[in-house]
N, C-alpha and C positions, 0 to 999 in steps of 0.2 A: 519683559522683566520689570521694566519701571512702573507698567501701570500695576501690576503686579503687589508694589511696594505700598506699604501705609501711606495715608494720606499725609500724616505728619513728616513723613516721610519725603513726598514728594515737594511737599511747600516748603521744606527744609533745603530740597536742591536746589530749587527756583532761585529761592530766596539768596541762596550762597552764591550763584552765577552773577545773579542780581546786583548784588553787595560788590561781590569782586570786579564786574566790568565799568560800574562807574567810578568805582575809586582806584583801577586803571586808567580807565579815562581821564578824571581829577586829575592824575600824577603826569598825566603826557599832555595836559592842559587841552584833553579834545581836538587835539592834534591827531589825524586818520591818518597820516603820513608817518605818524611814529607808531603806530599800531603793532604790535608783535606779538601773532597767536603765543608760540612759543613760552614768551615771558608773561602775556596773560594767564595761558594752563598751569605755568608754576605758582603762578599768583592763588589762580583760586586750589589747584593742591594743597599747596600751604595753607590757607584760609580753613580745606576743610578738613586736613588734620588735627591744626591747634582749636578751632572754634566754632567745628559742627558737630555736635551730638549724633544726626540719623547717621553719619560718615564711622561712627564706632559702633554702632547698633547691626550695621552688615554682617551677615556672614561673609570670612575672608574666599570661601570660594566664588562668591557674586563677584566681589568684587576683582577677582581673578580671570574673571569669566569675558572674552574678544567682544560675545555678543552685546555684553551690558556694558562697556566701554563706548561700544557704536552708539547702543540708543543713549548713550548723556553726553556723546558727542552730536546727537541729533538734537539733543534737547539744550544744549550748549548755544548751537546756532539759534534753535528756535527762541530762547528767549531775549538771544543778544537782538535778534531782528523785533522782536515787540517793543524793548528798550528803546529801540533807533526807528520803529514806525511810530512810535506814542508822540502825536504833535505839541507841541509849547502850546498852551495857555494862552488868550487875551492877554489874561491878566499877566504871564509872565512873560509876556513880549510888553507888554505897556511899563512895565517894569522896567526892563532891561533899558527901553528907549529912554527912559526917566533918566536913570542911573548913569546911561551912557552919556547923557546930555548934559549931566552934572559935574562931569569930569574932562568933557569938552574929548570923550570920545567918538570917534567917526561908526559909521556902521558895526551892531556887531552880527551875524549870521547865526541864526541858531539851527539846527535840524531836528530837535526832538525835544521831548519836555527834560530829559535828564543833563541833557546839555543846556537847555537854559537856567535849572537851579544852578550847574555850575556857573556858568555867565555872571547872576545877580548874584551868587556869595564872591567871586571874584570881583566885580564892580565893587560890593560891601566894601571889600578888603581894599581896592585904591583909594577908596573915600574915607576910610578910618587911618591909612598909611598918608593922607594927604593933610589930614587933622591933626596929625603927631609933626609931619613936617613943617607947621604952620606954632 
């Protein structure tokens, strides 16, 4: 059924899983521990009610439909796993070390590129919260 679906279509799901798992992520500060499929699926439901176009271009029996549930709960996981296989950067590990050394913090671990953009806009943000304390 998905492949089935316009291309705009399809990049438009991608794109929504995309968007909602790391500003899940962002909000649990890349804490895996605080993970909750549950409150994730409401996350990106809401996401593609209020602010996805190919989400009102469905027919309401698609989207009624058990089998087309499975394959975008297949395609759910499959993209959250490309997010969390996509390795960080040199450059945003050289980064991060930079960052972290300027703030006289210790180790920070990253596992994937989307978690080290968060990393270096959260270092950003203790080095601009440390310039306002100063």
């Amino acid at each position: 059924m998905l492949k089935n679906l316009p291309r705009s279509v399809k990049i438009g799901i991608t794109r929504s899983i995309t968007r909602t798992f790391e500003a899940y992520m962002r909000d649990i500060e890349w804490n895996e521990q605080r993970f909750d499929p549950r409150v994730f699926m409401q996350r990106w439901r809401d996401y593609i009610e209020h602010y996805s176009s190919w989400f009102h271009s469905l027919d309401d029996r698609l989207k009624a439909n058990p089998a087309f549930h499975e394959e975008l709960a297949d395609k759910i996981n499959s993209v959250i796993d490309k997010v969390l296989s996509e390795a960080p950067t040199e450059e945003q590990l050289a980064k991060i070390e930079n960052l972290a050394k300027q703030h006289g913090v210790e180790d920070i671990p990253v596992s994937c590129k989307a978690e080290a953009d968060y990393q270096i806009e959260r270092l950003k943000r203790l080095g601009n919260m440390n310039k306002i304390e100063e």
